[in-house]
N, C-alpha and C positions, 0 to 999 in steps of 0.2 A: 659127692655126687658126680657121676660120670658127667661130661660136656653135654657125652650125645644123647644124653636124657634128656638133659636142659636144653638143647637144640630139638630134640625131638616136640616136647611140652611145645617149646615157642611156632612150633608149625598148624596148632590148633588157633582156630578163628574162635576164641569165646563169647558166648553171646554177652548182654549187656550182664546176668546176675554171676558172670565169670563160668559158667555151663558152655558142657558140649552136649547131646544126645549122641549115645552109642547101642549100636546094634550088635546085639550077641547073636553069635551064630555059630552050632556045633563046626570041629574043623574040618571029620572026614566026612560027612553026613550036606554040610552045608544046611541045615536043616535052622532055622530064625527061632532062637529061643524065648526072645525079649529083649526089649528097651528098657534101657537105663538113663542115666547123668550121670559125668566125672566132669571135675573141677581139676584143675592142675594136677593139684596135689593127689587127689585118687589117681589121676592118671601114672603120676610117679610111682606112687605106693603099688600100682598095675606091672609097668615096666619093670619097677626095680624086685617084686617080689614073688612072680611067679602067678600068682591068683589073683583074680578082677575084686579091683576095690570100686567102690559105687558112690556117690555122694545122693544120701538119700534128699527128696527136696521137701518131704513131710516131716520125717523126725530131726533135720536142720543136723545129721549128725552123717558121719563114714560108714559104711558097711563092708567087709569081706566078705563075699559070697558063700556061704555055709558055716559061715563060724556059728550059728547057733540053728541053723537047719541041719548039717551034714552034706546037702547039696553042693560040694564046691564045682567052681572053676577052674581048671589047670587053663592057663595061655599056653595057644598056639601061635598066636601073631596080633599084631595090632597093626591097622594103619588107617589113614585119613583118604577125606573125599576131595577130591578134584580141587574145591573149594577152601577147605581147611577146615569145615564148621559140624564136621559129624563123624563122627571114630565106628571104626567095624572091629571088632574084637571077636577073634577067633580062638575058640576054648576046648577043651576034654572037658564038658557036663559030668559032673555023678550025682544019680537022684534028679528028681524032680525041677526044670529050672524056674517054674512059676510056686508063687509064693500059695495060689491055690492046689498046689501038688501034683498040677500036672504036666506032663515033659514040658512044654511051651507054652507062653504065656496069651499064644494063638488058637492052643486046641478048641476043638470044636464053640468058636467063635466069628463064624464066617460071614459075613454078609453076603446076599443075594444080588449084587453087581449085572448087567445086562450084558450079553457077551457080546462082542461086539467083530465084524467080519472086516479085514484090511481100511485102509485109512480111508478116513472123513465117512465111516458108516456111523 
């Protein structure tokens, strides 16, 4: 295993169950596909192999992105927040990235938010 994977892995703040939350997000699009969890070792399994590994937190097991959908992830980049405590992962989507089928796991799920006009309005 490379150093700078291992040095990479160790720049993550993991929360107390060893989770990060990662925000997927198309790379030339910018466009927020969904949130996931990676634990270390997805994270490695991420860096080292090309496509977003996931650590599911309901089936307690790894997931690669489309290995039984077809929807995979190509990485375009990964890196961390200011903080250390939240990964942005930048991917080539194919198919659908939401597990309901459709592009994002945002569509047409919006709340109704009050707009609000420059500060302290």
């Amino acid at each position: 295993m490379s150093v700078s994977v291992e040095s990479d892995i160790e720049r993550v703040a993991w929360n107390p169950d060893g989770l990060a939350p990662v925000i997927v997000q198309q790379f030339d699009t910018r466009e927020v596909l969904m949130l996931a969890w990676m634990d270390a070792e997805a994270l490695r399994r991420t860096l080292t192999g090309g496509r977003a590994v996931y650590w599911s937190r309901s089936r307690q097991e790894y997931w690669r992105k489309g290995d039984t959908s077809g929807n995979t992830q190509r990485v375009h980049g990964v890196a961390v927040d200011c903080d250390g405590d939240a990964i942005l992962l930048t991917v080539d989507q194919h198919g659908p990235a939401c597990h309901t089928g459709t592009r994002t796991c945002f569509d047409g799920r919006d709340l109704h938010a009050a707009a609000t006009e420059g500060e302290g309005a």
